[in-house]
C-alpha positions in Angstrom: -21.5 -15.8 -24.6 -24.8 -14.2 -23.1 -25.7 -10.6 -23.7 -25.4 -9.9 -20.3 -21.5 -10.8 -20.5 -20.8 -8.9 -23.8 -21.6 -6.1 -22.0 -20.1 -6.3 -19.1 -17.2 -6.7 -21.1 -17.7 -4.0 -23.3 -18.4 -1.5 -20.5 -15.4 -3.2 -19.1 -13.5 -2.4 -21.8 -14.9 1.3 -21.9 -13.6 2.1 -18.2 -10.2 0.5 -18.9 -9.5 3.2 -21.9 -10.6 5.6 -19.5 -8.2 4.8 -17.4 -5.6 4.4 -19.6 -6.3 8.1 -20.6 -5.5 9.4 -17.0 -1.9 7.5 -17.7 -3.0 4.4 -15.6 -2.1 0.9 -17.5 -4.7 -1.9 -17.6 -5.4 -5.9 -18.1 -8.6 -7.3 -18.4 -9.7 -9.1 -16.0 -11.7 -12.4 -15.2 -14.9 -12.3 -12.7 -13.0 -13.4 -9.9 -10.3 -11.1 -10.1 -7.7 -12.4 -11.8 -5.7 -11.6 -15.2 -8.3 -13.2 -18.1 -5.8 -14.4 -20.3 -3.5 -17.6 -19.3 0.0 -18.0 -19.6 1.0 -19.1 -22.6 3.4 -21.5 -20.9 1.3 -22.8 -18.3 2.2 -26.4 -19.9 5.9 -25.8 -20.4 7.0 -26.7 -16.5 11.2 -25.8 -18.5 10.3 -22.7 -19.8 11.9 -19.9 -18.7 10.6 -16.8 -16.6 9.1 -14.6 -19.1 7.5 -11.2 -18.2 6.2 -11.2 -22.4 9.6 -11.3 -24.0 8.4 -13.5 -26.0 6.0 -11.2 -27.7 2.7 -13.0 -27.0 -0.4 -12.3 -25.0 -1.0 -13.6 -21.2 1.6 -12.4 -18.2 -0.5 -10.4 -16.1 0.3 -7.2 -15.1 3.3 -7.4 -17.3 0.8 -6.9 -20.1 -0.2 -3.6 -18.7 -0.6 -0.8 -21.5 -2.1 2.5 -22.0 -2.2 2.0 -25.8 -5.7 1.8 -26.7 -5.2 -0.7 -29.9 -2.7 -2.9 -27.4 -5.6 -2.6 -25.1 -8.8 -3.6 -27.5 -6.3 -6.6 -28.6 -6.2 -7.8 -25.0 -9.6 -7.8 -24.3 -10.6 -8.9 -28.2 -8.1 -12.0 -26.6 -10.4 -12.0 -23.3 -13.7 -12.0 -24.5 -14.8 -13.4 -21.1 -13.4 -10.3 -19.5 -15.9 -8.3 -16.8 -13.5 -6.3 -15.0 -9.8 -4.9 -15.7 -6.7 -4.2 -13.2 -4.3 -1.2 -13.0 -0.7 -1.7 -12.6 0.8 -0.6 -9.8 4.4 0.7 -9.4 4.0 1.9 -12.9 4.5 5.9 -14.6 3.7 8.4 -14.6 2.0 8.1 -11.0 3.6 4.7 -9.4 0.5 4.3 -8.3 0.2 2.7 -4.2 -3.0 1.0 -3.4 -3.9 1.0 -0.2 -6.7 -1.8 0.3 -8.4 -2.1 3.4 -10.2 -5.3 3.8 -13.5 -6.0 5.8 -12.8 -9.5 6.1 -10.2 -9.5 9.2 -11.1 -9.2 12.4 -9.4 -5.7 12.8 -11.6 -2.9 12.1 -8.7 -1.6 9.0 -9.6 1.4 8.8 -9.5 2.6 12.8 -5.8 0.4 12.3 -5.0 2.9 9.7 -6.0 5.8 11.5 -3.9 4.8 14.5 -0.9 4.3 12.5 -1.3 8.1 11.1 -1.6 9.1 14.7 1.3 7.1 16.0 3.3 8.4 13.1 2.0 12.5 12.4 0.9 11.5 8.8 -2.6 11.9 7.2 -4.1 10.6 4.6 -5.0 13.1 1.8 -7.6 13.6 -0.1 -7.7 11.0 -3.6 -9.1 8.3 -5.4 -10.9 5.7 -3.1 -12.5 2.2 -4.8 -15.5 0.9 -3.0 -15.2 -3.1 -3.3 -18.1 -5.1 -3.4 -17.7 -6.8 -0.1 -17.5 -3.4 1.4 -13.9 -2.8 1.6 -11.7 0.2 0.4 -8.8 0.9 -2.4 -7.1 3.9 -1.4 -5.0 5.3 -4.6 -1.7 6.7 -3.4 1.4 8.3 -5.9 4.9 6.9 -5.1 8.1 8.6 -5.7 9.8 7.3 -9.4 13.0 6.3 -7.5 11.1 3.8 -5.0 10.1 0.6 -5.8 7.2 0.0 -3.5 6.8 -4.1 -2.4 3.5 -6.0 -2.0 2.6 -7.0 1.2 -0.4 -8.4 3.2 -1.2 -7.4 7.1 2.6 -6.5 7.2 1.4 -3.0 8.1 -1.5 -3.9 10.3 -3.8 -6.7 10.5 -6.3 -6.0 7.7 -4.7 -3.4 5.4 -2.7 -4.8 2.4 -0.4 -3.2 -0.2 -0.5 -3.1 -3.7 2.5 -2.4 -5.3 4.9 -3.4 -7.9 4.1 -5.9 -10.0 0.5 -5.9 -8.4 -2.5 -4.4 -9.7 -5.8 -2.8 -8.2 -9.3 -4.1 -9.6 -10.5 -0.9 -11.7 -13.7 0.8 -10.7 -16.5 -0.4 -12.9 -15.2 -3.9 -12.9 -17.9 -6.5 -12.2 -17.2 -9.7 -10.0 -18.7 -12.7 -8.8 -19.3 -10.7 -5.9 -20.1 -7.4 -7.3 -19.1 -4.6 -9.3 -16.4 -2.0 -8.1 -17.2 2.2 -7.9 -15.0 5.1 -7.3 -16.5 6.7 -3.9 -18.9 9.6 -4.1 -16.9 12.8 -4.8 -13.1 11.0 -5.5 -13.6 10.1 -9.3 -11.9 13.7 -10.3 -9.7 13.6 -8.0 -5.7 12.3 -9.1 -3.9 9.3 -6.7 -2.2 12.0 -4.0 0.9 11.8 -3.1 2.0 9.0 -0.7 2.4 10.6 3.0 6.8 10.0 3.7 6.1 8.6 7.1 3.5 6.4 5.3 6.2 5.7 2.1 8.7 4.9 5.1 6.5 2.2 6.8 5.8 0.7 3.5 9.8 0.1 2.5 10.7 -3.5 3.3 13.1 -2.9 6.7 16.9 -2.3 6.3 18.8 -5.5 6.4 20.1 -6.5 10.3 23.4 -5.0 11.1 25.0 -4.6 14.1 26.1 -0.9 14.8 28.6 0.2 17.3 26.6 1.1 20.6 25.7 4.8 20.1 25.5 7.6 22.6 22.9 10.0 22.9 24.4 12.7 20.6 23.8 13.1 16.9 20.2 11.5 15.6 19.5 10.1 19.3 19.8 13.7 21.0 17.9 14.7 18.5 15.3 12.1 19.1 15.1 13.2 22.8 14.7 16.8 22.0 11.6 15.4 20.1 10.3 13.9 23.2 10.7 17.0 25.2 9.2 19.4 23.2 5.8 17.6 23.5 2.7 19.5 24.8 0.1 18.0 26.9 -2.1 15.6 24.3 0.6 14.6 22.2 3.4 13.1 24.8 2.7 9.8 24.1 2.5 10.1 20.2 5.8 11.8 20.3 7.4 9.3 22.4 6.4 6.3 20.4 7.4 7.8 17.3 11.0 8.4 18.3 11.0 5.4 19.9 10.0 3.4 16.7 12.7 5.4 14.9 15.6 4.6 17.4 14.8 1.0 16.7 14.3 1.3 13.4 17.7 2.9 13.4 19.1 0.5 15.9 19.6 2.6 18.5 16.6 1.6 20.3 18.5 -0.3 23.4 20.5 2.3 23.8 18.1 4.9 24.1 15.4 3.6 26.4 16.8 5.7 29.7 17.0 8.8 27.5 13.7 8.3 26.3 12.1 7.9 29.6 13.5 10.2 31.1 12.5 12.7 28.6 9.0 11.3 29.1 9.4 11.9 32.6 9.9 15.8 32.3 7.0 16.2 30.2 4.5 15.3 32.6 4.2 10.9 31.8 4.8 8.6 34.8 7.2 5.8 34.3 4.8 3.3 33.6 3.2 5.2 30.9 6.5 5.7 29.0 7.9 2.1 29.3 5.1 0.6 28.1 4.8 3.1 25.2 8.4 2.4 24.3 7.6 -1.4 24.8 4.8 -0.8 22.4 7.4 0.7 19.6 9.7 -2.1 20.1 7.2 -4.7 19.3 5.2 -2.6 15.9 9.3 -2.3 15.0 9.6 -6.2 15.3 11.9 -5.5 18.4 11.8 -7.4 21.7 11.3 -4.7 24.3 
């Protein structure tokens, strides 16, 4: 192996202690991204699924530790390693990773910052990764009881999710394309807590059912009162997050008149509110 390589894998080996000493597990990885150590039965098309019950080296995240001798003997395994991955979904901080890529046609970042508008969240202050192609990881901390899926563009085009049983490419990591860094000013920083109206957009949806037609009382009232107690500058925001909730609660049909007409009384023009509420339907996976 060239000198070159033995130190990227020793400094590779360095940051993924260091993480592992802020409570984060780690895997080393290969330049392009992936776990460095193969399956062990990659030619064993009968074996069974094993996340490493069988006691040897090579399942990707599922190798994940914070033990630093568990740790040296993964990477001792990987000498090849450049880079390492942290688990996601994981304790203490079930860590989120928010990763917003450059390669989509979607500018990711303004498509995140619309979402927290649409949806009154913000994003706080934490750990952001600077990827080599000019991208961002965005570390977030999930509740223990919720098991946060992977996904890709589900949440907007552009923006993917790390979660359990994925892992984000640690910072110092070096790539075929490039070596990773913690942002200027976000290396001290712990993941922050994950926003609810974020957490809730991140949950797979609730399964299809088919409720008895509600009236406006109860949640739906409730949703109107929301609607009417908008000021001038935030109508439309308020209106197409109750809307999103009524058909993410399946009461969406039901409660288009309500809704507009709340609209109505606080200053927006029909048009303005049926298209906002058409606009809910479809980021809900609704027909309008």
């Amino acid at each position: 192996m060239a000198t070159t390589d033995r130190q990227a894998t020793t400094l590779a080996l360095a940051h993924a202690l260091s993480a592992a000493e802020r409570g984060l597990a780690v895997i080393p990885l290969s330049r392009t991204k992936l776990p460095a150590l193969r399956s062990p039965h990659r030619d064993d098309p009968t074996a069974p699924i094993c996340h490493g019950e069988c006691g040897r080296l090579g399942h990707g995240v599922y190798d994940a530790t914070t033990d630093p001798a568990r740790i040296r003997d993964l990477f001792t395994a990987a000498p090849w390693a450049t880079g390492y991955g942290i688990a996601c979904g994981l304790p203490p901080h079930h860590l989120i990773g928010v990763d917003l890529d450059t390669k989509s046609d979607t500018d990711s970042s303004a498509a995140l910052r619309e979402l927290a508008l649409r949806h009154l969240f913000t994003i706080p202050d934490t750990v952001v990764v600077l990827t080599p192609s000019g991208g961002r990881h965005l570390w977030l901390s999930g509740p223990p009881d919720v098991v946060v899926p992977n996904s890709a563009g589900r949440l907007a085009p552009g923006i993917d999710i790390r979660g359990a049983g994925g892992y984000l490419v640690g910072p110092g990591s070096r790539t075929d394309h490039g070596t990773y860094a913690t942002a200027p000013g976000t290396a001290h920083l712990a993941p922050a807590a994950c926003p609810p109206a974020l957490l809730r957009l991140l949950l797979p949806p609730p399964r299809s059912h088919h409720p008895t037609p509600p009236s406006t009382g109860g949640h739906g009232q409730g949703l109107v009162q929301f609607v009417l107690a908008a000021h001038e500058g935030q109508r439309n925001t308020r209106l197409f997050w109750a809307a999103c909730r009524a058909y993410e609660d399946g009461i969406g049909p039901a409660l288009v008149d309500p809704l507009i007409d709340a609209a109505l009384n606080t200053g927006l023009s029909e048009r303005e509110a049926r298209a906002t509420i058409a606009s809910a339907a479809r980021m809900t996976g609704h027909r309008p």
